[in-house]
C-alpha positions in Angstrom: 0.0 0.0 0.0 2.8 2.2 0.7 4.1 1.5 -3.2 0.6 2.1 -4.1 0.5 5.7 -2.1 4.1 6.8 -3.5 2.5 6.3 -7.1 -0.4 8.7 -6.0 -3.0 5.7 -6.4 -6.0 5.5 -4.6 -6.3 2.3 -2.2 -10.2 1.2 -1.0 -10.5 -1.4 1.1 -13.7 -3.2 2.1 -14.9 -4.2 5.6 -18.0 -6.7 6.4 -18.4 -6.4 10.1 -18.2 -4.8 13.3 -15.3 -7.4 14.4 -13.0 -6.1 11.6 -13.4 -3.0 12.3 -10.3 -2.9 14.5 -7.7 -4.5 11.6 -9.2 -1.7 9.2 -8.7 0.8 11.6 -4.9 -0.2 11.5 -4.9 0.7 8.2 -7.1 3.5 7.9 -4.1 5.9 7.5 -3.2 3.8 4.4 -6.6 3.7 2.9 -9.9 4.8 2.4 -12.5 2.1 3.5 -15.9 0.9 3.0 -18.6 -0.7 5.4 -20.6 -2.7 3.4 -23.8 -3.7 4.6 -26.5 -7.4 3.5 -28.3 -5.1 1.6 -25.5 -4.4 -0.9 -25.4 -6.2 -4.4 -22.4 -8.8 -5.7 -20.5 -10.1 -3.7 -21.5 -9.7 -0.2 -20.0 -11.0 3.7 -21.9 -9.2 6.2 -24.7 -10.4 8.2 -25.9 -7.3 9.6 -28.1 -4.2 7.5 -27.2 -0.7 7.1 -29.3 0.1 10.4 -27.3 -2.2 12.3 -23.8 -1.9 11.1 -23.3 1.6 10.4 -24.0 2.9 13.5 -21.7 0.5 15.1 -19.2 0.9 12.8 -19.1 4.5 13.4 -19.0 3.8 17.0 -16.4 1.6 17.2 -14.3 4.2 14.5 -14.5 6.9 16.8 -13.3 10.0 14.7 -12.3 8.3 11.7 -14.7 9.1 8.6 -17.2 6.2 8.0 -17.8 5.2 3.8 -21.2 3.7 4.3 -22.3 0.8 1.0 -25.4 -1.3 0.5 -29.0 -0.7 -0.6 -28.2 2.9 -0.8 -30.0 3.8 -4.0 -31.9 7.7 -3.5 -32.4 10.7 -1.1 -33.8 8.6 1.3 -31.3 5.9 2.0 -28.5 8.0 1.4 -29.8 10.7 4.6 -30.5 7.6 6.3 -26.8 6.6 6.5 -25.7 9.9 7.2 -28.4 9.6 9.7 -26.5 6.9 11.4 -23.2 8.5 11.4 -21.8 8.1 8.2 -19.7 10.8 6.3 -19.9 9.6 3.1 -21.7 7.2 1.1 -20.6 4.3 -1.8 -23.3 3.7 -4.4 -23.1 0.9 -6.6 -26.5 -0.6 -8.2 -27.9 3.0 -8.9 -24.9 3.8 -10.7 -25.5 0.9 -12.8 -28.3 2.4 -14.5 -26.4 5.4 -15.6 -25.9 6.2 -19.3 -21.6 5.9 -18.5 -22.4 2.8 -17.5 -21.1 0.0 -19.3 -23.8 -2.3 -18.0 -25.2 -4.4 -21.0 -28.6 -2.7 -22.4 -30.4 -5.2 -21.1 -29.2 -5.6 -17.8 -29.9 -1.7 -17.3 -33.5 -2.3 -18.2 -33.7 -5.4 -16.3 -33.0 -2.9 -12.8 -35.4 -0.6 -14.1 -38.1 -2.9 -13.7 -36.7 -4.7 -10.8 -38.9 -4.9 -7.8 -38.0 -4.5 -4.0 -38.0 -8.1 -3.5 -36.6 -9.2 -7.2 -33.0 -9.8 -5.1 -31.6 -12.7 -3.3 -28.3 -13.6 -2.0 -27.0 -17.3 -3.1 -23.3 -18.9 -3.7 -24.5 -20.7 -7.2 -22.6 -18.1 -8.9 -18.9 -19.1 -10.1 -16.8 -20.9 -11.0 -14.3 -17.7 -11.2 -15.4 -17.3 -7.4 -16.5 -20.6 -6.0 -19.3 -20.6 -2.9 -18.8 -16.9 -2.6 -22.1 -15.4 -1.5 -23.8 -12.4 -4.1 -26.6 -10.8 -4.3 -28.4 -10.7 -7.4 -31.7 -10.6 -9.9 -33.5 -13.9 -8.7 -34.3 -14.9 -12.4 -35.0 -18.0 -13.9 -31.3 -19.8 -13.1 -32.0 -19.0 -9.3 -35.4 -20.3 -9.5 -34.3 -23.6 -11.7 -31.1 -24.5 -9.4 -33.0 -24.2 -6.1 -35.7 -26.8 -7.4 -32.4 -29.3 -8.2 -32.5 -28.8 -11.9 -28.8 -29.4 -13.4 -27.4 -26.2 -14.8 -26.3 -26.4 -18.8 -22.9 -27.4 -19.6 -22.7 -25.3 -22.9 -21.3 -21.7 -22.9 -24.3 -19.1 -21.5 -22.6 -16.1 -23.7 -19.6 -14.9 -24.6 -18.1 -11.5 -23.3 -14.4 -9.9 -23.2 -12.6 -9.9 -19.3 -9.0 -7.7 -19.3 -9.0 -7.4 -23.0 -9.7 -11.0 -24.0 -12.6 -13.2 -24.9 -14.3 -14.7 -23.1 -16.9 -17.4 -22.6 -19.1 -17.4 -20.1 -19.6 -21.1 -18.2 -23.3 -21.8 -16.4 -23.7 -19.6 -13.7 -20.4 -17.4 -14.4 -20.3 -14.7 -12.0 -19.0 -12.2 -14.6 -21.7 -9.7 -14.9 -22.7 -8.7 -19.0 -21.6 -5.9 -20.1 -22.1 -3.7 -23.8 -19.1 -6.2 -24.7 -21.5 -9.4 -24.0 -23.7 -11.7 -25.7 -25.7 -14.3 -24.8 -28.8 -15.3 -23.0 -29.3 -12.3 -20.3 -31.5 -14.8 -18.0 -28.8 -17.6 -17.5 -26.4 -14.6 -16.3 -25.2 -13.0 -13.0 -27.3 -9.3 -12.5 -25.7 -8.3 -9.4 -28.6 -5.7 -7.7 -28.2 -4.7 -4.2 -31.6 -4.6 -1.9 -32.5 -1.0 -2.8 -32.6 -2.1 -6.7 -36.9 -0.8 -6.4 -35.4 2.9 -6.3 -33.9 2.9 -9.8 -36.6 3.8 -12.0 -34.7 5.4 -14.8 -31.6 5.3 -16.8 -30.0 8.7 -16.2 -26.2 10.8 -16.7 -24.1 9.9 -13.9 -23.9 13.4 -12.5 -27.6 14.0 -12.4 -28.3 10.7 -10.4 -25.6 12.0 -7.8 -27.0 15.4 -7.8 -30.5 14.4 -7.6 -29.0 11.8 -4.8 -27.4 14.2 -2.6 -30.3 16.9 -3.4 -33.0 15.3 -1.8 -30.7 13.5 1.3 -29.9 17.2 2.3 -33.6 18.3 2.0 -34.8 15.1 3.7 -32.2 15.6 6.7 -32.9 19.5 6.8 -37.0 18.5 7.4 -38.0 19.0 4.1 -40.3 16.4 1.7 -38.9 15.6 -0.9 -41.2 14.2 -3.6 -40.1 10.2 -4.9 
C-alpha cells in the first residue's frame, strides 16, 4: 500500500463487520475504507443491514470518517446513512443504471423494472469465485437451481474480461456488459436490496445530484417528492 501511495493511487479497502473494524482501523491511515452492509449487491460478507452496522461501525471508528455501501439507492437511504453516522456514502447498483455505465442494455432495463424483492443472496454463482455469497436478480437460473435442476454445460454467452474473450460457463459470475452476448436470463445481475429505487436510466452526474439533493432536503425537514 505504501508502493501504491508513492504512485499517487487510490487504495479502498472493504470491511463486512463490526469485528474487523479494529484490523481496518490499522490501516485507515493507508486507505480509504468501506462498510458494506446485506443489503449491498455482488458479492457480499456481512450479516448485519445498514441500520445495524453503520451505526456500530461509526461507534467503534470513533473520529475516523465512516464510507457507508449497501441498498443505498436515492435521497432517502443516502440521509438515512448519514443519519446513522456516516460521512460519506458508496453507491453501486444506482450507478448501474447510468448512461456511462457500461452495464449491457439489457441488464440496465432489467433494474429498471426490478422490484423491491426481485434480489436474493446465493453462492450458485462461479466458478471464477466458487461458494462466494452475491446478491443478485433472482431470475430463472436462481429459480431452476434451487428446485435441483442441473445447470447447462454449454457456454451461457460470450463477453471480453482484461481485453480477451471470453466465454461465459453456467452460472459465471462475470456480470454482461455492452461487450456481451448471450442469454441475459442464465447470467449473473448483481442488484443490491434498494434495486426498487432505480426507475430510470440517467447521466451519472444528475443521479448523484439528484441523490445528494433530496438527502440534504430530507435531513434539513423537508419532503422531498419520490
Amino acid at each position: 500500500m505504501r508502493k501504491l501511495k508513492r504512485a499517487g493511487i487510490k487504495v479502498w479497502g472493504t470491511v463486512y463487520s463490526v469485528e474487523r473494524v479494529r484490523g481496518g482501523s490499522r490501516c485507515s491511515g493507508q486507505m480509504q475504507l468501506l462498510y458494506r452492509s446485506q443489503e449491498a449487491g455482488g458479492h457480499v460478507k456481512s450479516d448485519l443491514g445498514a441500520m445495524s452496522l453503520v451505526p456500530a461501525v461509526v461507534d467503534a471508528m470513533d473520529r475516523t470518517p465512516v464510507i457507508a455501501a449497501g441498498g443505498i439507492a436515492d435521497g432517502r437511504t443516502a440521509a438515512a446513512a448519514f443519519m446513522l453516522g456516516a460521512q460519506a456514502v458508496c453507491v453501486g447498483t444506482r450507478l448501474l443504471a447510468s448512461v456511462e455505465s457500461l452495464a449491457s442494455a439489457e441488464y440496465k432495463e432489467r433494474l429498471v423494472r426490478a422490484r423491491a424483492d426481485d434480489t436474493v443472496v446465493t453462492t450458485i454463482f462461479g466458478p471464477e469465485w466458487p461458494d462466494a455469497p452475491m446478491r443478485g436478480s433472482e431470475k430463472s437460473c436462481c429459480r431452476s437451481l434451487q428446485q435441483g435442476n442441473i445447470p447447462p454445460k454449454h457456454p451461457v454467452g460470450e463477453t471480453v474480461v482484461f481485453g480477451r474473450s471470453y466465454e461465459m460457463p453456467a452460472n459465471s459470475a462475470v456480470l454482461p456488459t455492452t461487450q456481451t452476448r448471450g442469454d441475459h436470463e442464465e447470467m449473473c445481475l448483481a442488484a443490491g436490496a434498494g434495486v426498487a429505487a432505480v426507475r430510470s436510466i440517467e447521466p451519472a452526474e444528475q443521479i448523484v445530484q439528484g441523490l445528494m439533493t433530496d438527502a440534504w432536503a430530507l435531513i434539513r425537514g423537508n419532503n422531498v417528492a419520490q
